[in-house]
Every structure is written in C-alpha cells, then in structure tokens.
mmCIF file as Biopython writes it, N, C-alpha, C and O atoms, coordinates in Angstrom:
data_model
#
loop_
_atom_site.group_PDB
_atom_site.id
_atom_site.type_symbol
_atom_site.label_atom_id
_atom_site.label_alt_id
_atom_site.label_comp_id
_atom_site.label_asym_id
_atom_site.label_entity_id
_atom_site.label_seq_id
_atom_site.pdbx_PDB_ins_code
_atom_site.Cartn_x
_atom_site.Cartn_y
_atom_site.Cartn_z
_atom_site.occupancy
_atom_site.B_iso_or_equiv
_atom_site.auth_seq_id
_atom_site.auth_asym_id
_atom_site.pdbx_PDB_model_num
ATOM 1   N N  . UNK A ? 1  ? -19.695 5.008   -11.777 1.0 0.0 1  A 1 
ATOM 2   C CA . UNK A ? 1  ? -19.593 5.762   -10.544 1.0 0.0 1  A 1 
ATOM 3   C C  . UNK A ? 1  ? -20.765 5.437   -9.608  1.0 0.0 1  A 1 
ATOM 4   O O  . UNK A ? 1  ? -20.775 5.434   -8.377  1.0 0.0 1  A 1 
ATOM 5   N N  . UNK A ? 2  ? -21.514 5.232   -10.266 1.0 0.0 2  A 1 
ATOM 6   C CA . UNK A ? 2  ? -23.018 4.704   -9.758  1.0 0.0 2  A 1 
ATOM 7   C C  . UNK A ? 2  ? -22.485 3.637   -8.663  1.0 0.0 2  A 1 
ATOM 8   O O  . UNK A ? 2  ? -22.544 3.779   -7.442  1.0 0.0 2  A 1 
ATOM 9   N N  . UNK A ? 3  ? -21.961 2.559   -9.361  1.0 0.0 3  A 1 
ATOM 10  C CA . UNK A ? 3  ? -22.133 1.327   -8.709  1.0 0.0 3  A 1 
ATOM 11  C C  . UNK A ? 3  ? -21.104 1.203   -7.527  1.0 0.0 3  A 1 
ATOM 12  O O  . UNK A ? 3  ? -21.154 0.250   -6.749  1.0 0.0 3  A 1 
ATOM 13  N N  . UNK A ? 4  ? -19.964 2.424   -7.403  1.0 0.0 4  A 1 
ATOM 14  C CA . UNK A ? 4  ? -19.460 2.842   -6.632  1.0 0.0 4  A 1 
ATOM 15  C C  . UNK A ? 4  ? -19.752 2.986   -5.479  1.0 0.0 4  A 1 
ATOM 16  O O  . UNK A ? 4  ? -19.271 2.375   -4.525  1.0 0.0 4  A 1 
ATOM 17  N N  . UNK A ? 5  ? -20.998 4.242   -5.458  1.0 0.0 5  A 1 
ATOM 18  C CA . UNK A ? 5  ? -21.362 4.540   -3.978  1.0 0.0 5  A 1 
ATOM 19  C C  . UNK A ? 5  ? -22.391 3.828   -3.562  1.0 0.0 5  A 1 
ATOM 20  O O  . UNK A ? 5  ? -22.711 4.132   -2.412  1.0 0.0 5  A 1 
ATOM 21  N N  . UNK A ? 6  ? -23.220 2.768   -4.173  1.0 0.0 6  A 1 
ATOM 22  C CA . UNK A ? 6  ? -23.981 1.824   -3.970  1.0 0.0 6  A 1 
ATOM 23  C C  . UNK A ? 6  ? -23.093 0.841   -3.264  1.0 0.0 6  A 1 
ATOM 24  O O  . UNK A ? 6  ? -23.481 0.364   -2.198  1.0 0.0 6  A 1 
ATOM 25  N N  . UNK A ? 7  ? -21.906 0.492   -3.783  1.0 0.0 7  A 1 
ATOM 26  C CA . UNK A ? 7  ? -20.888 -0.270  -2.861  1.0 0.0 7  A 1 
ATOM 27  C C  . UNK A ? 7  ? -20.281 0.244   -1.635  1.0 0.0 7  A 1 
ATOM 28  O O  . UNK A ? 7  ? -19.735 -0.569  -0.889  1.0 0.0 7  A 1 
ATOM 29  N N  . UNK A ? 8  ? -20.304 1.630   -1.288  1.0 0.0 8  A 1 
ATOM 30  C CA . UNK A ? 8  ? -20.032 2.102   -0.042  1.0 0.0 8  A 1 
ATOM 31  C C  . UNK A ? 8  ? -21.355 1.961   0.583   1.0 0.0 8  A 1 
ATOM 32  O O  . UNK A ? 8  ? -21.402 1.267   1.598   1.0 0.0 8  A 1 
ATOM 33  N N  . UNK A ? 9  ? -22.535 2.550   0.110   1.0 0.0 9  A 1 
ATOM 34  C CA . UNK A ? 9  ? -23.904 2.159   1.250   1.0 0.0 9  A 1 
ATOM 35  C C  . UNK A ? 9  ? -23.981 0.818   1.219   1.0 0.0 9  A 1 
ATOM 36  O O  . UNK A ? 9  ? -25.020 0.625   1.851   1.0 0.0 9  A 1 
ATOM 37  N N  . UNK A ? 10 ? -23.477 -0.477  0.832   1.0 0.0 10 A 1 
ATOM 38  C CA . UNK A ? 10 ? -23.346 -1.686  1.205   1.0 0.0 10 A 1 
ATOM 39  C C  . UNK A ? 10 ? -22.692 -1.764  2.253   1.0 0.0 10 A 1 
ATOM 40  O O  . UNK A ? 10 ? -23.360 -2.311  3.131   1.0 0.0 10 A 1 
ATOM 41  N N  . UNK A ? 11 ? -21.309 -1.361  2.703   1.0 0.0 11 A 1 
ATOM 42  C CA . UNK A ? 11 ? -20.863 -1.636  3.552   1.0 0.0 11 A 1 
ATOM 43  C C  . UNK A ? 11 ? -20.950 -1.005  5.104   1.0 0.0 11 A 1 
ATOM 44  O O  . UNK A ? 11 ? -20.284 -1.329  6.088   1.0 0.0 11 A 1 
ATOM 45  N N  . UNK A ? 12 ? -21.955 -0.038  4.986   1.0 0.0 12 A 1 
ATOM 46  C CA . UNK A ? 12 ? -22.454 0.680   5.798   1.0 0.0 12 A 1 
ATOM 47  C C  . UNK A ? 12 ? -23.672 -0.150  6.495   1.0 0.0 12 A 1 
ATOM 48  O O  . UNK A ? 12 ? -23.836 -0.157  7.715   1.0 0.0 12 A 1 
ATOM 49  N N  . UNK A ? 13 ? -24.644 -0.966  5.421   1.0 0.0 13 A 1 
ATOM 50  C CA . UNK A ? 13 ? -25.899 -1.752  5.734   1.0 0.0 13 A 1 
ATOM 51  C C  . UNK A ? 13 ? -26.951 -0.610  5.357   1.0 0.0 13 A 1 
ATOM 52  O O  . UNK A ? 13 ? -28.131 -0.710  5.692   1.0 0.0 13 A 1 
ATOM 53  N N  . UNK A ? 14 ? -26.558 0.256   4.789   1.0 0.0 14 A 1 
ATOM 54  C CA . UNK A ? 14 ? -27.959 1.580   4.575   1.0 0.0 14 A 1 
ATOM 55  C C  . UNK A ? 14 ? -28.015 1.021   3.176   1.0 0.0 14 A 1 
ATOM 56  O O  . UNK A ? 14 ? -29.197 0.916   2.848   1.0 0.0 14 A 1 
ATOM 57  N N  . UNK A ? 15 ? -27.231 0.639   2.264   1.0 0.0 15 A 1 
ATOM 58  C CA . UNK A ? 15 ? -27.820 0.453   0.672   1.0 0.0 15 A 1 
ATOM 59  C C  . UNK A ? 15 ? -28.021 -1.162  0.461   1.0 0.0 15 A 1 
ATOM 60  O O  . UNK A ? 15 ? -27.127 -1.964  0.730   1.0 0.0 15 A 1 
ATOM 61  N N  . UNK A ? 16 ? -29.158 -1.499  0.005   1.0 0.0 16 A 1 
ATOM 62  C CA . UNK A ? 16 ? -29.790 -2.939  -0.194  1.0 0.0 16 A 1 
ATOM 63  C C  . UNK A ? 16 ? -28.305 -3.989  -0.872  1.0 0.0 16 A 1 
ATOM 64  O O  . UNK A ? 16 ? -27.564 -3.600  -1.775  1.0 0.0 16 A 1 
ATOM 65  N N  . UNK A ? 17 ? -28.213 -5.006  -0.324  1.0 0.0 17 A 1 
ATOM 66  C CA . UNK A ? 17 ? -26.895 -5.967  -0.656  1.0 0.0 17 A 1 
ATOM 67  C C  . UNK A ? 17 ? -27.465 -6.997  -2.086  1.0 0.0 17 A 1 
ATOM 68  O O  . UNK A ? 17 ? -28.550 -7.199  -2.630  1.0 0.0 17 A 1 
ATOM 69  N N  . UNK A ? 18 ? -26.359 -7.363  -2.239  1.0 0.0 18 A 1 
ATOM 70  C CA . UNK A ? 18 ? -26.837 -7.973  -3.714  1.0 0.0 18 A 1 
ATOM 71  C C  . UNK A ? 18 ? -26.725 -9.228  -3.045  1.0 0.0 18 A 1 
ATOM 72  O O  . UNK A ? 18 ? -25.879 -9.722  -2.300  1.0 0.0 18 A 1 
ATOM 73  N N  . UNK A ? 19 ? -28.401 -9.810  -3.771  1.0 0.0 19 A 1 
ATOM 74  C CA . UNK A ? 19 ? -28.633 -11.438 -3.385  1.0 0.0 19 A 1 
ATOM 75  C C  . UNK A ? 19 ? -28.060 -12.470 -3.869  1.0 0.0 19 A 1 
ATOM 76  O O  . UNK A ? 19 ? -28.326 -13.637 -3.582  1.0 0.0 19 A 1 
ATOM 77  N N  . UNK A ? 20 ? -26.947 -11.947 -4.901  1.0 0.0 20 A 1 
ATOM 78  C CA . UNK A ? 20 ? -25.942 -13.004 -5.590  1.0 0.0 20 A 1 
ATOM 79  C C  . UNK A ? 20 ? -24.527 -13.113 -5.127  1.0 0.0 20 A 1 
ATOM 80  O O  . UNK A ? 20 ? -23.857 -14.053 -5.555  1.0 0.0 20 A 1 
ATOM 81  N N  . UNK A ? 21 ? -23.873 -12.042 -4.093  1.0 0.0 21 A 1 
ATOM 82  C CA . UNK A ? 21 ? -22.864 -12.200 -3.667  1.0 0.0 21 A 1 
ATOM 83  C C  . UNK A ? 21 ? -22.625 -13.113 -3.062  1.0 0.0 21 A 1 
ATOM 84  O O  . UNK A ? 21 ? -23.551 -13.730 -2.535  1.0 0.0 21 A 1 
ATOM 85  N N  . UNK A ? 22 ? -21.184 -13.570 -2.902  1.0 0.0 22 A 1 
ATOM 86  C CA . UNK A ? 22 ? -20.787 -14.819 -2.314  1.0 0.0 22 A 1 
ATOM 87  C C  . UNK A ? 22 ? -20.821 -14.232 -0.395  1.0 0.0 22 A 1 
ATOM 88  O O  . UNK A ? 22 ? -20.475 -13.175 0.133   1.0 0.0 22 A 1 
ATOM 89  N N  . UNK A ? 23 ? -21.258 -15.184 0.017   1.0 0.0 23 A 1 
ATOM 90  C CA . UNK A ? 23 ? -21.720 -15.172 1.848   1.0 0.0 23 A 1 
ATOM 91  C C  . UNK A ? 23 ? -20.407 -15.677 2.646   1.0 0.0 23 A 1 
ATOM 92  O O  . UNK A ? 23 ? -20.578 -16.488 3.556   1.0 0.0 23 A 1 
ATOM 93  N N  . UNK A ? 24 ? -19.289 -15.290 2.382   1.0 0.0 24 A 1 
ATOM 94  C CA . UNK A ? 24 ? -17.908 -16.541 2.873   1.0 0.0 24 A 1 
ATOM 95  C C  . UNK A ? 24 ? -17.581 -15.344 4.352   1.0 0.0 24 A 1 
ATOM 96  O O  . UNK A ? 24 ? -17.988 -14.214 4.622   1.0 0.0 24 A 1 
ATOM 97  N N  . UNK A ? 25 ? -16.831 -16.134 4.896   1.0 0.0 25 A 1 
ATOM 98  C CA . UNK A ? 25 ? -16.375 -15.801 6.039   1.0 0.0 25 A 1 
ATOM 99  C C  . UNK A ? 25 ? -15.107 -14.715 5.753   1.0 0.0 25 A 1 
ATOM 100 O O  . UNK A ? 25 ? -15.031 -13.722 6.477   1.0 0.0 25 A 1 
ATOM 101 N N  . UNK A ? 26 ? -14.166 -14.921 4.732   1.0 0.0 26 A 1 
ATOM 102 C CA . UNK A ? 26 ? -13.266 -13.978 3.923   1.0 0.0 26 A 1 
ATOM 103 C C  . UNK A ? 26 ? -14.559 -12.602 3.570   1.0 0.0 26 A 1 
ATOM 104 O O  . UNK A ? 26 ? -14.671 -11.646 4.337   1.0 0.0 26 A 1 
ATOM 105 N N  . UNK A ? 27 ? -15.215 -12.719 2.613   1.0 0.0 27 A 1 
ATOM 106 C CA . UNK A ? 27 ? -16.044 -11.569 2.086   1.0 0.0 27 A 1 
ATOM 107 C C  . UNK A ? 27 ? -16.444 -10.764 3.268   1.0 0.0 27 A 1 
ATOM 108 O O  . UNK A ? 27 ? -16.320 -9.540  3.236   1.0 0.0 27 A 1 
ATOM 109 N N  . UNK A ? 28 ? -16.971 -11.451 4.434   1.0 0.0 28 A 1 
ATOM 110 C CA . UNK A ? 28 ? -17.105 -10.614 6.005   1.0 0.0 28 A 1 
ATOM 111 C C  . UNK A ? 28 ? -16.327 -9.702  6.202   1.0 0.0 28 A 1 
ATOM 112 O O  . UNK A ? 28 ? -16.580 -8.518  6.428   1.0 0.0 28 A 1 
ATOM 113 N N  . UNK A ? 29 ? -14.928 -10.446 6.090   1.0 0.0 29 A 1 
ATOM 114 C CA . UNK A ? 29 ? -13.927 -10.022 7.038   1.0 0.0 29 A 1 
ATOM 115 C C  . UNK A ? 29 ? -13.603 -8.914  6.274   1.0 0.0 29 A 1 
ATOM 116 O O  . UNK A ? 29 ? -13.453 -7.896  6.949   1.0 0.0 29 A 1 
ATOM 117 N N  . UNK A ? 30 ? -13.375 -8.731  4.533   1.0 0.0 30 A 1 
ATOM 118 C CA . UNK A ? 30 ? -13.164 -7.846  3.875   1.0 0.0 30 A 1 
ATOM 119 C C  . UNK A ? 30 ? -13.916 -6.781  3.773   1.0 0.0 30 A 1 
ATOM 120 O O  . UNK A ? 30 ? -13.596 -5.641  3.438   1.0 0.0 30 A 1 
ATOM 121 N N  . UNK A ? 31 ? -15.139 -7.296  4.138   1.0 0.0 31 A 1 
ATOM 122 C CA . UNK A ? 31 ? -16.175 -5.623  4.241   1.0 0.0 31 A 1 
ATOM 123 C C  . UNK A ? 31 ? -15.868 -4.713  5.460   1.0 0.0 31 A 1 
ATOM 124 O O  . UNK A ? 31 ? -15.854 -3.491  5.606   1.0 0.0 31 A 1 
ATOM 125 N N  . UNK A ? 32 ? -15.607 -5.854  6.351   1.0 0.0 32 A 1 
ATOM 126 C CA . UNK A ? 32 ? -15.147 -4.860  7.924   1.0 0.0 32 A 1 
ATOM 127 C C  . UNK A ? 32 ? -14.529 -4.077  7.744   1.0 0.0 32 A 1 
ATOM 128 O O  . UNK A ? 32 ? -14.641 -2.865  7.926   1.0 0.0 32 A 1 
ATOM 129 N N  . UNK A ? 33 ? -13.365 -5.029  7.136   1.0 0.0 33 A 1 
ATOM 130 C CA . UNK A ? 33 ? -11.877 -3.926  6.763   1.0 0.0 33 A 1 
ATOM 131 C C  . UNK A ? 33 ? -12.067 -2.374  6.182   1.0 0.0 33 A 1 
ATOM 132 O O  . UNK A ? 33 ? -11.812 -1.217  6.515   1.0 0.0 33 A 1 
ATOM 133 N N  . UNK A ? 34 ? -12.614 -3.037  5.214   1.0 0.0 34 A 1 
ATOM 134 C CA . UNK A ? 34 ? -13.065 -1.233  4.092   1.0 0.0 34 A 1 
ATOM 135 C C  . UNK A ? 34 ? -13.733 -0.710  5.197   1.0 0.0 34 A 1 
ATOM 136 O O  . UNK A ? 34 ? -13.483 0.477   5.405   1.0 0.0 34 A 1 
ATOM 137 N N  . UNK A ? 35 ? -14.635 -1.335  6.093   1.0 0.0 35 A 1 
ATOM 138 C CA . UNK A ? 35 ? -15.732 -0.259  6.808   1.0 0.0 35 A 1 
ATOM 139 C C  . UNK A ? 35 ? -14.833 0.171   7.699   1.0 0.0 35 A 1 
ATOM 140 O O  . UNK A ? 35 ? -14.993 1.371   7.922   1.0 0.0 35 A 1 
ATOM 141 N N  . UNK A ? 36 ? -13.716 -0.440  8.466   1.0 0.0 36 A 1 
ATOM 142 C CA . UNK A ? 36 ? -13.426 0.630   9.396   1.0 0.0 36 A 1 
ATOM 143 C C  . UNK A ? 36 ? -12.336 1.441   8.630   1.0 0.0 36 A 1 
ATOM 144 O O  . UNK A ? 36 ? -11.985 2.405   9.312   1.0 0.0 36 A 1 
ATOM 145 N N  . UNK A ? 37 ? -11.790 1.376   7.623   1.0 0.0 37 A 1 
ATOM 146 C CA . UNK A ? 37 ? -10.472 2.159   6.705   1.0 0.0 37 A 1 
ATOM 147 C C  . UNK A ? 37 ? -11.742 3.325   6.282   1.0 0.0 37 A 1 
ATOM 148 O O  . UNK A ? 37 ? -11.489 4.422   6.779   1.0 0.0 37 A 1 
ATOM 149 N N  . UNK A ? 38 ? -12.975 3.307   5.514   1.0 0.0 38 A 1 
ATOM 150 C CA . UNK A ? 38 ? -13.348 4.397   5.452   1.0 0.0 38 A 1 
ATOM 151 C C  . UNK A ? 38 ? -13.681 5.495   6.461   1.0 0.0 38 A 1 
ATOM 152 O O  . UNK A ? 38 ? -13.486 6.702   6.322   1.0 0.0 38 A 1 
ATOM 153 N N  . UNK A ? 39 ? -14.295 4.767   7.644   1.0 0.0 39 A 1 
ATOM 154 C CA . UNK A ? 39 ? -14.535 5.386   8.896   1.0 0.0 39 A 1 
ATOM 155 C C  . UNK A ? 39 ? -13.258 6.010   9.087   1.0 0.0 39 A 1 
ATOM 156 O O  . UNK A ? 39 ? -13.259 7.240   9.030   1.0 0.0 39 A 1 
ATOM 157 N N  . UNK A ? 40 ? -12.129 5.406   9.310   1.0 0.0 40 A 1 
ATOM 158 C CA . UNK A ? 40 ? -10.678 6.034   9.816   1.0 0.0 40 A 1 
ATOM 159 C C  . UNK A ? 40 ? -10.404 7.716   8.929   1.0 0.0 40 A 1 
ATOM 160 O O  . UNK A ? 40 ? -10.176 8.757   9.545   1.0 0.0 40 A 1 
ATOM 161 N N  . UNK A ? 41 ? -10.505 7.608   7.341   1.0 0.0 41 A 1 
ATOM 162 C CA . UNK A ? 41 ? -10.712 8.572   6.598   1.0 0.0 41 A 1 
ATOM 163 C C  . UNK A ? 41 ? -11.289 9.732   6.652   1.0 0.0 41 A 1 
ATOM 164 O O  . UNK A ? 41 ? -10.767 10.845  6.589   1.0 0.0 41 A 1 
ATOM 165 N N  . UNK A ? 42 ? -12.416 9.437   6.774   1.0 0.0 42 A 1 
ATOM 166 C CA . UNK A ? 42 ? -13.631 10.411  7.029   1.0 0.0 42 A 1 
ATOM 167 C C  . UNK A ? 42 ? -13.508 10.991  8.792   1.0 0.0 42 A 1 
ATOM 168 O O  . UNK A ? 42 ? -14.245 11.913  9.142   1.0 0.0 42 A 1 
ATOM 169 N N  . UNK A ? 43 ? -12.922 10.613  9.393   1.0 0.0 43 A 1 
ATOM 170 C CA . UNK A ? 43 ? -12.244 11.280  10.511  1.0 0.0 43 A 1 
ATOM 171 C C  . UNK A ? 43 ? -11.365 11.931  10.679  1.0 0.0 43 A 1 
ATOM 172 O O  . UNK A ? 43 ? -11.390 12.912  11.422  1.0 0.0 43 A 1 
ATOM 173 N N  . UNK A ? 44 ? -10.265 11.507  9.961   1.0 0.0 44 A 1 
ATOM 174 C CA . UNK A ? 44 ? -9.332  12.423  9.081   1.0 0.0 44 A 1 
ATOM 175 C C  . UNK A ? 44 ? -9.932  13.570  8.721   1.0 0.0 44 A 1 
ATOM 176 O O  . UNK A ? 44 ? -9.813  14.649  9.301   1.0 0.0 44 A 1 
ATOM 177 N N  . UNK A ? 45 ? -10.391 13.407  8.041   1.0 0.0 45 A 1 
ATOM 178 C CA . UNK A ? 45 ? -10.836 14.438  6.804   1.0 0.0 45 A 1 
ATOM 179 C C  . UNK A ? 45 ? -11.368 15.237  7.919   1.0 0.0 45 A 1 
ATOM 180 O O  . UNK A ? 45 ? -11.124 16.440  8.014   1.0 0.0 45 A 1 
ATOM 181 N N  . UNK A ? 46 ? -11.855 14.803  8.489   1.0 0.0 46 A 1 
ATOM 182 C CA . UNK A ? 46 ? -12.712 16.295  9.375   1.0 0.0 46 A 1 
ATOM 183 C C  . UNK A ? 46 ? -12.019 16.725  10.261  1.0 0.0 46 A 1 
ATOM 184 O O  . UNK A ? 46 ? -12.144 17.898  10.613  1.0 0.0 46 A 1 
ATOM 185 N N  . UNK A ? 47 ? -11.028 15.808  10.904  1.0 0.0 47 A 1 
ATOM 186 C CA . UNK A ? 47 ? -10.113 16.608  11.804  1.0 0.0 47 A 1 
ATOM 187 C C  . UNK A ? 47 ? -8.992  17.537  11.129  1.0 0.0 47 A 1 
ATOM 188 O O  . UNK A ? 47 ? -8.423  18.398  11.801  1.0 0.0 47 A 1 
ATOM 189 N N  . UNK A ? 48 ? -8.672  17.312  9.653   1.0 0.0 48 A 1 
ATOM 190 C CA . UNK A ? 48 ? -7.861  18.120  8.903   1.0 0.0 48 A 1 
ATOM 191 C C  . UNK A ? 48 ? -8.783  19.271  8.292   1.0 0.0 48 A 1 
ATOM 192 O O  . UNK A ? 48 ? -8.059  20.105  7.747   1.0 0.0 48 A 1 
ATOM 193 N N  . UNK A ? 49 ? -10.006 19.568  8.208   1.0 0.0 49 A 1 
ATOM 194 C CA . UNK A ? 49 ? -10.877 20.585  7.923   1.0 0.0 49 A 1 
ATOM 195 C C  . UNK A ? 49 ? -11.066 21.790  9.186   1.0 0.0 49 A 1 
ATOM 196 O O  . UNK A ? 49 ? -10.650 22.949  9.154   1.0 0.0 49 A 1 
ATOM 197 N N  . UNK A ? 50 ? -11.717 21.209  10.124  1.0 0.0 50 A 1 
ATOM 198 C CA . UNK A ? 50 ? -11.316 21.407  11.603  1.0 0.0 50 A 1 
ATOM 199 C C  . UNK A ? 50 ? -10.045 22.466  11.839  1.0 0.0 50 A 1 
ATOM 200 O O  . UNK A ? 50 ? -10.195 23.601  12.293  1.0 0.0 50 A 1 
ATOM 201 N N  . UNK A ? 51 ? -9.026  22.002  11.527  1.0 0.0 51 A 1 
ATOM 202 C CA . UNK A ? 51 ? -7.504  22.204  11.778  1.0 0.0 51 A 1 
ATOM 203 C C  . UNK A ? 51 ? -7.321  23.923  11.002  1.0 0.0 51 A 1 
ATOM 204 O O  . UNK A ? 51 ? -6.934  24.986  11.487  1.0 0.0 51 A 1 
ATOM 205 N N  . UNK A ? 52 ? -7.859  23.505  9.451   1.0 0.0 52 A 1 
ATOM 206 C CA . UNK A ? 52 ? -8.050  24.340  8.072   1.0 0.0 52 A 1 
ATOM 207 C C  . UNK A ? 52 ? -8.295  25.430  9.094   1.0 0.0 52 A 1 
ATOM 208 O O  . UNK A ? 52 ? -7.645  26.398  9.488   1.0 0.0 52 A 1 
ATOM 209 N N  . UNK A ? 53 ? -9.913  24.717  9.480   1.0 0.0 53 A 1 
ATOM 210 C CA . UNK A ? 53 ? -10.818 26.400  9.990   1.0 0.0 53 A 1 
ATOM 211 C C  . UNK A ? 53 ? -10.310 27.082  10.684  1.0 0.0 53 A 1 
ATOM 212 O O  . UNK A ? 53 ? -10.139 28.270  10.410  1.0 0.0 53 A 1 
ATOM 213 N N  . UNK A ? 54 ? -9.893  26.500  11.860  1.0 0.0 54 A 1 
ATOM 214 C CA . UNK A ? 54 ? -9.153  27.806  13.230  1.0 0.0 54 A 1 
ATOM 215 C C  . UNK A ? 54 ? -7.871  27.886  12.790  1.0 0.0 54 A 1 
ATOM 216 O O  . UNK A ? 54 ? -7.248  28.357  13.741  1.0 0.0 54 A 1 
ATOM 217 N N  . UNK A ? 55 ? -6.968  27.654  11.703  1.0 0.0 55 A 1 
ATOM 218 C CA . UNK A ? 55 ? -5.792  28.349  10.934  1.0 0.0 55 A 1 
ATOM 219 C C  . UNK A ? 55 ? -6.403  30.107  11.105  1.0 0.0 55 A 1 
ATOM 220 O O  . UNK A ? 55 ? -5.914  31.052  11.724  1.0 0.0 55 A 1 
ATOM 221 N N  . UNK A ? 56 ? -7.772  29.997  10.186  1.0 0.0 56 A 1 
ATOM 222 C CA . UNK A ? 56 ? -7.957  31.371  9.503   1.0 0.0 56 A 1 
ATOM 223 C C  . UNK A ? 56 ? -9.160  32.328  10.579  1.0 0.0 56 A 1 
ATOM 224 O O  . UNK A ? 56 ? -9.491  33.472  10.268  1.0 0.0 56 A 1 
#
C-alpha cells in the first residue's frame, strides 16, 4: 500500500521519482493520463460530497 501512494505523489512531482525508471516518451504520456483521470476523480468526489451536504 506503501508503494501505492508513493506512486500517486510521483505523478503529482511532490514524491521523489525513481532513478531507474524507464524515461520514454510512452511512460510521459501515461503519467499525464493517470494525472489528469485522478484530478477528474477527486473533483468528482467533491462535487458529489458538496451535493451530500446541502441534501441535509
């Protein structure tokens, strides 16, 4: 689980990157991806919390 959220602060640039990963133009493009799919989520999530609160 550890190595989990160490892999989300990677793709953020806040958690230190590993000096052995491969540097390819694919691996780029795939970190973007996750970075903006989590961003998209976590916007979600708060606009469906948001939503929760002024229900009650």
């Amino acid at each position: 689980m550890k190595r989990f959220w160490q892999q989300i602060l990677r793709y953020f640039y806040i958690g230190k990157g590993d000096p052995n990963a491969p540097k390819t133009r694919y691996v780029a493009m795939m970190h973007g991806m996750n970075r903006i799919s989590i961003i998209v989520f976590l916007i979600a999530l708060i606009v469906m919390i948001i939503r929760l609160i002024r229900k009650h």
